[in-house]
N, C-alpha and C positions, 0 to 999 in steps of 0.2 A: 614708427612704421607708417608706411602709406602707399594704398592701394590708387590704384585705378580703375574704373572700368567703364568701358566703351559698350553701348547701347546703338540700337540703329534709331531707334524713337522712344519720344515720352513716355507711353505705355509700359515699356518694358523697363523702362530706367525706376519707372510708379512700383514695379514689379520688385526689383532689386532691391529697392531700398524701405519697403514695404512692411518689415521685421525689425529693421538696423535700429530706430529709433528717432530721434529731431534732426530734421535735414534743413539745410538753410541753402537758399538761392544763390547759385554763384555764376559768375561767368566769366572764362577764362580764354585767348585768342578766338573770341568772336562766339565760342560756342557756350549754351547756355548747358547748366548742369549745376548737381545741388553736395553736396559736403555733409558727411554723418560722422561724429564721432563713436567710435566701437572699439570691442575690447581690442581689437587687430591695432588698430590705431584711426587715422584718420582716412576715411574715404572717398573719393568723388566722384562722381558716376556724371557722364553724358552721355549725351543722345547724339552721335557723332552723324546720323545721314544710313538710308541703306544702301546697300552694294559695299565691295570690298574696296573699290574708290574715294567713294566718301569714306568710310571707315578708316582709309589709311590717312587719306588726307587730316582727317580729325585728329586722329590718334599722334601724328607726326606733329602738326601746330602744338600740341599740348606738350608733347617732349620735349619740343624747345624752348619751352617757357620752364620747365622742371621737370631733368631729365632721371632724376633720384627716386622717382618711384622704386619701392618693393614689389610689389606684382601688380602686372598688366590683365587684367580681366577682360574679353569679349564674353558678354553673356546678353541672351534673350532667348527667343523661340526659336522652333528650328521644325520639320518636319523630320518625322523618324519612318526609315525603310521596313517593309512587310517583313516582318517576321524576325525582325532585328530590334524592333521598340514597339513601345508601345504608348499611345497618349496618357501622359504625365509622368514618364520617365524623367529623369534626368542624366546627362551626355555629358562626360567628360572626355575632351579630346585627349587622345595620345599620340595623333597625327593629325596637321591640321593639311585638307589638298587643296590646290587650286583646280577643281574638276573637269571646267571648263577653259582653261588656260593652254592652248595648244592650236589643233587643228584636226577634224575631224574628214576623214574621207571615205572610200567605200572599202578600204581596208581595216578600216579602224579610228580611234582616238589615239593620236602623238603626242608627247608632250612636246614642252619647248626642249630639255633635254633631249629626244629625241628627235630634235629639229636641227640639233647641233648648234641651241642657241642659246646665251645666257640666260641664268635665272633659275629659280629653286618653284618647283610647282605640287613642293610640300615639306613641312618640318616638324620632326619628329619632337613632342613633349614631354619632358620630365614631369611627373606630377605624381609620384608616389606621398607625397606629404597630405596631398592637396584630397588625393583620392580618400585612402585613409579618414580624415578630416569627414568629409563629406560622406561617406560610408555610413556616420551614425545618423544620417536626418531621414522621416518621414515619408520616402519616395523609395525607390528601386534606380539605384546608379547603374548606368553603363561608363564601359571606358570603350573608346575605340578611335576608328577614323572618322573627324566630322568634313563633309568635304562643302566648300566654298562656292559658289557659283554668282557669274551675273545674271542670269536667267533659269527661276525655279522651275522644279520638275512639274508641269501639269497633264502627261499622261502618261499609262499606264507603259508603253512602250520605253520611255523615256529613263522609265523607273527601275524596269528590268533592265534596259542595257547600262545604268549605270550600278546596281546591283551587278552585275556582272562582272564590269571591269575594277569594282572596288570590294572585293568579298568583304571588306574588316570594316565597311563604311554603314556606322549607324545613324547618320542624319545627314540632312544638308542644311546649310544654310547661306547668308551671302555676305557675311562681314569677318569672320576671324583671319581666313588670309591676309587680307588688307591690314588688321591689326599686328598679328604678327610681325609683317615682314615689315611694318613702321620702327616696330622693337628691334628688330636689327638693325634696320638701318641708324637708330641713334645708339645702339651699341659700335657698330664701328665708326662712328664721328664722336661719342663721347669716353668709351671703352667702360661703361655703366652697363654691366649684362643683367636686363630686368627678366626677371621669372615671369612666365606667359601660364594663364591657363584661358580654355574658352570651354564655358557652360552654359549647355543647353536645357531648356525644356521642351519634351516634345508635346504638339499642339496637334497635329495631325499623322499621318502617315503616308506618304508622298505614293503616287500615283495620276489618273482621274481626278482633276481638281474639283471637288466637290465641299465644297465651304460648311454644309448640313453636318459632315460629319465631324466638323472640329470641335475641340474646346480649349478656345483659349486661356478663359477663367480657370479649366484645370491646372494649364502649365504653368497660368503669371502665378496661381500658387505656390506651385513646384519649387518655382524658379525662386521666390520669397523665401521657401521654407533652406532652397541650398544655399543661400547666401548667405543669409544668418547663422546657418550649421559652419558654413565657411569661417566665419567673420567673427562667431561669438567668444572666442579666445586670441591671445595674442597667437601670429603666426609664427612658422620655425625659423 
C-alpha cells in the first residue's frame, strides 16, 4: 500500500508526519517531501505550494511519475465556520467545493455550472472507511463540506455570506480542490481511480481576521494525532 499526501508547506507536512515515525528526505518532479514507512504501508508527504493551483500542479507532476498510489490525502489547517467547529477539531471532507470558482454579482454567487460552462465546482467523497478509522483519535471529528478557495475569508461579512450559501460547509481552506480534481484527471488518462480524502485541522475560526486568536500549535497537533489514527493499521 501507499499513500500520498499533499501539504501546502513545511509546517504542516512537520505536522503530518510528526506521529508516523523515521521520515527520510525525498524529492520527487522537482518537489521536495519526505517518506515514512507505517503500518498503512509506505507514505509521502509534500509540501505541494498554497492555492488550489499549486496544489494541483503539485499533485499532478507526482501522478505522473506514479500513478498507483492507494490514497490521495490533502491535509493541513484550515479555518473552521462560527458555530460549525471549533479550534482543534478535525474536518473530514465529504464534499470538497471550489467556493470561489464562478462569478459573483448583485444577484448572487454562480457557479461555472450555472454559467453553462464546463467543469465540476465540487465532488462529493466516499470516506466511510476513513471516517470510522479516524473516529477513534483524540480530537472531536467533523464530517462535512470543506470548501476551497483562492482568497481566505478575512471578514466578518465574508463569513456569513458564505455560511449562507454553503449551510453543510465546516471550513475553508485553499488546496483540496486542486488536489482532487488532479486525481481525476489522472484517473481518466490512467483509468487508476485513487481514493481522495482531505483533512483538516481547525486553527481558527473564519471571520475578522484576527491572528491573537488562533492556535496553530493546537491544530498541527490535531492534525499529528489524525494521521497517525489514520495511518496506524493497514488500510481497507
Amino acid at each position: 500500500m501507499s499513500v500520498l499526501v499533499i501539504c501546502a508547506v513545511a509546517a504542516e507536512r512537520y505536522a503530518v508526519v510528526r506521529n508516523l515515525g523515521p521520515a527520510t528526505p525525498i524529492e520527487v518532479a522537482g518537489l521536495s517531501g519526505v517518506t515514512v514507512d507505517t503500518a498503512a504501508g509506505s507514505v509521502q508527504v509534500f509540501d505541494g505550494g498554497p492555492g488550489p493551483v499549486a496544489a494541483a500542479l503539485s499533485t499532478a507532476a507526482l501522478l505522473a511519475v506514479d500513478a498507483e498510489y492507494d490514497l490521495v490525502v490533502s491535509a493541513g489547517i484550515a479555518g473552521g465556520f462560527h458555530g460549525r467547529a471549533e479550534i482543534g477539531d478535525i474536518v473530514l471532507a465529504d464534499q470538497v467545493i471550489a467556493a470561489d470558482q464562478g462569478v459573483m454579482t448583485d444577484e448572487g454567487f454562480s457557479t461555472l455550472r450555472d454559467l453553462g460552462l464546463p467543469g465540476e465546482s465540487g465532488y462529493a467523497v466516499g470516506n466511510l472507511e476513513h471516517r470510522a478509522r479516524l473516529a477513534s483519535g483524540p480530537y472531536r471529528l467533523l464530517a462535512g463540506d470543506v470548501l476551497t478557495l483562492c482568497c481566505m475569508t478575512g471578514t466578518d461579512a465574508r463569513a456569513d455570506e458564505l455560511a449562507a450559501r454553503y449551510p453543510r460547509a465546516v471550513a475553508e481552506a485553499m488546496e483540496g480542490y486542486g488536489v482532487i480534481e488532479a486525481t481525476r484527471r489522472s484517473y481518466e488518462r490512467t483509468g487508476h481511480d485513487i481514493p481522495f480524502a482531505e483533512i483538516r485541522a481547525v486553527s481558527n475560526i473564519i471571520g475578522r481576521r484576527d491572528r491573537s486568536t488562533w492556535n496553530i500549535p493546537l491544530a498541527f497537533g490535531a492534525l499529528a494525532d489524525a494521521m497517525s489514527t489514520l495511518l496506524n493499521e493497514p488500510l481497507p
